[in-house]
N, C-alpha and C positions, 0 to 999 in steps of 0.2 A: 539548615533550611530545607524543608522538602522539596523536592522538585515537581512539578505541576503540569501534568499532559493534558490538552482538553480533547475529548470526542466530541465530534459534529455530531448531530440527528437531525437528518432531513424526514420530512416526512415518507415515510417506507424502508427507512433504515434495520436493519434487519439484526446487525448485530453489534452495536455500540455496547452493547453492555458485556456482552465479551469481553471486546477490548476494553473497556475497563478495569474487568476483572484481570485481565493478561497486566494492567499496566500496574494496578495494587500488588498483585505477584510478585513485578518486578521491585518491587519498592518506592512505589510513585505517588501520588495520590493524582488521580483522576478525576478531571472536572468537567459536569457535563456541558458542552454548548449546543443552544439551540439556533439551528439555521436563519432562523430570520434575526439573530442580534450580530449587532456588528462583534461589538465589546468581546476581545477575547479572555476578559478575565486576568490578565497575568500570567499565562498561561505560558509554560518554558516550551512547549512542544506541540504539536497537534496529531491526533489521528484521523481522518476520513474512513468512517467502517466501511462494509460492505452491508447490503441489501440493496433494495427495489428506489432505489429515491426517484418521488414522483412517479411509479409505476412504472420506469422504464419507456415513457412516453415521450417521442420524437428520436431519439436515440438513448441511450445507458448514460445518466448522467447530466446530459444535455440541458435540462433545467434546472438542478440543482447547482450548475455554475455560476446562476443567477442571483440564487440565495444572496443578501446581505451579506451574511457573514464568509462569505467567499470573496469577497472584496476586501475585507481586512486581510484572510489569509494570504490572497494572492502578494500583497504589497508587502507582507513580514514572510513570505516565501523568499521572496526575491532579494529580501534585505537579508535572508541567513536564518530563519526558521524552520528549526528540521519540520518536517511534515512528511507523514505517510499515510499515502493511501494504498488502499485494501478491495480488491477488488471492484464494487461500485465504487469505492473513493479512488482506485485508480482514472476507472473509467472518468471521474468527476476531474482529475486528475489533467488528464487529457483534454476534455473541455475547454478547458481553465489555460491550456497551453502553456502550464508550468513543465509539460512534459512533451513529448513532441508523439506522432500516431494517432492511431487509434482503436477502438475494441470494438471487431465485429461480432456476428453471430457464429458462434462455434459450427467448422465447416461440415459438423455430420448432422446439424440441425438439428440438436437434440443436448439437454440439458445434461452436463454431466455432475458427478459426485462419486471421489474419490481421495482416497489417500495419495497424495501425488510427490515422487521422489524428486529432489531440486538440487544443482549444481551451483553451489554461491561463486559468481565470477568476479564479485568485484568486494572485497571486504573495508574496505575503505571509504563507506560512505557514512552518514550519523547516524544509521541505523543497522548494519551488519559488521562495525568495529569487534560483537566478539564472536566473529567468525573467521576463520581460513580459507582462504581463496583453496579455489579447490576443493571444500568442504562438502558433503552429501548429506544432504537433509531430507526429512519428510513431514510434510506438513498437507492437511486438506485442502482439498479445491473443490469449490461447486459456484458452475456458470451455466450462462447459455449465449451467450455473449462475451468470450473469453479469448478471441482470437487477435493479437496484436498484429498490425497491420502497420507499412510506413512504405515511402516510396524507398528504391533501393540509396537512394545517395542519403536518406536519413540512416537508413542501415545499417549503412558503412561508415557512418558519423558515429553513429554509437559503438558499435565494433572498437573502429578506431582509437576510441577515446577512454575507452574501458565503460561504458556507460551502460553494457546489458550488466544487469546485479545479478539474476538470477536465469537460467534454463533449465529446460523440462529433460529429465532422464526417463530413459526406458520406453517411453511414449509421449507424443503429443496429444493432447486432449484436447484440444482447439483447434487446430490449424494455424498456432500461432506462427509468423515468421521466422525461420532461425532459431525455433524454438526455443524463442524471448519469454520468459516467465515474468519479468521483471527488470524496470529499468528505473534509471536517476537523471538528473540534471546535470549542470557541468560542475556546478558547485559542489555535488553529493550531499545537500541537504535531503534537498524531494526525492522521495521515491516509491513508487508506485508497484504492484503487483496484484496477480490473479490469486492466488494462491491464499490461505487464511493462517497467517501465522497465530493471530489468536486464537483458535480453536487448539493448539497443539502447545501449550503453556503448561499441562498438571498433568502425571500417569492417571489420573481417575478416569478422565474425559477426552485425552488425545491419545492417539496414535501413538505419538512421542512428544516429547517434552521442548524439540528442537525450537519450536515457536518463539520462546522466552526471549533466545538472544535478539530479537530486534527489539525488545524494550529495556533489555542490560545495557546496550549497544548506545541509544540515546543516553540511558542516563550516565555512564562514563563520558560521553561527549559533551556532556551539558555542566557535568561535573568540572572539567579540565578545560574549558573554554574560557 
């Protein structure tokens, strides 16, 4: 039986069809969801892409929490639905308080776009299983709005707990805290990032191929569950 990822599209989504294409790669088949249905279809997994949802108006995110279909996912988040989100789906992410912070305005106010090298900290969650702690990846980032922000006692909750997934090498491009690329929940279903691991799925069109293992990584989870 195939396994079945669905992608949200909110309106200003930007790159759902990416991920799509990242999850057929994988060997998935990809099902689109449209933000105002509840109905997740059957769906074994979710992505939240990255784009502009709602034009980035009120803050990154901020109404696309709203969406319908962000009600279903919250409630099958919390019951053990891997979900990831992808930079606005982080930031949607956040919102939604399946994740704790939040994503400011990048602190040189100014939109970046770049090849960006990542530190995997946490390979244990349903979507970096075929990775190695300690592993260096490089995968693109493009924000303006990319800087993770938490008070320090959430910080050091995540620290703690093994909860950042990934950090930024060589440079921060945001000002993000601690240079948190990426973080999870306590379950390690949800997990959120700046970073676009879909753009870096095939030699034709990425940088590197590194991308792939967050949708190898579900589907052996989903497999073995």
């Amino acid at each position: 039986m195939t396994t079945r990822i669905g992608v949200v599209t909110f309106p200003g989504s930007l790159d759902d069809v990416d991920a799509q294409r990242a999850i057929r790669l994988a060997g998935a088949e990809p099902v689109a969801l449209w933000h105002r249905d509840k109905d997740l279809h059957q769906v074994d997994a979710v992505v939240l892409p990255g784009g502009f949802s709602y034009g980035d108006y009120l803050r990154c995110g901020a109404i696309a929490r709203f969406s319908p279909v962000m009600d279903t996912i919250i409630d099958q988040a919390r019951a053990g639905l891997p979900v990831l989100g992808i930079c606005n789906g982080f930031q949607v992410l956040c919102e939604s308080h399946l994740l704790p912070g939040a994503l400011t305005r990048n602190d040189h106010l100014h939109f970046v776009c770049r090849d960006q090298r990542l530190r995997v900290e946490n390979a244990g969650t349903a979507w970096t299983s075929d990775y190695a702690e300690g592993q260096e990846i490089t995968v693109p980032l493009k924000n303006g709005e990319g800087g993770y922000v938490a008070d320090e006692r959430t910080l050091d909750e995540l620290e703690a707990t093994g909860r950042v997934v990934f950090r930024y090498l060589d440079v921060n491009p945001n000002g993000s805290r601690r240079d948190i690329a990426g973080i999870c929940n306590e379950a390690g279903n949800v997990v959120g990032l700046m970073p676009h691991p879909e753009h870096a799925v095939e030699a034709l069109t990425g940088p590197t191929t590194d991308g792939l293992g967050f949708f190898t990584s579900v589907l052996k989870k989903l497999v073995t569950a």
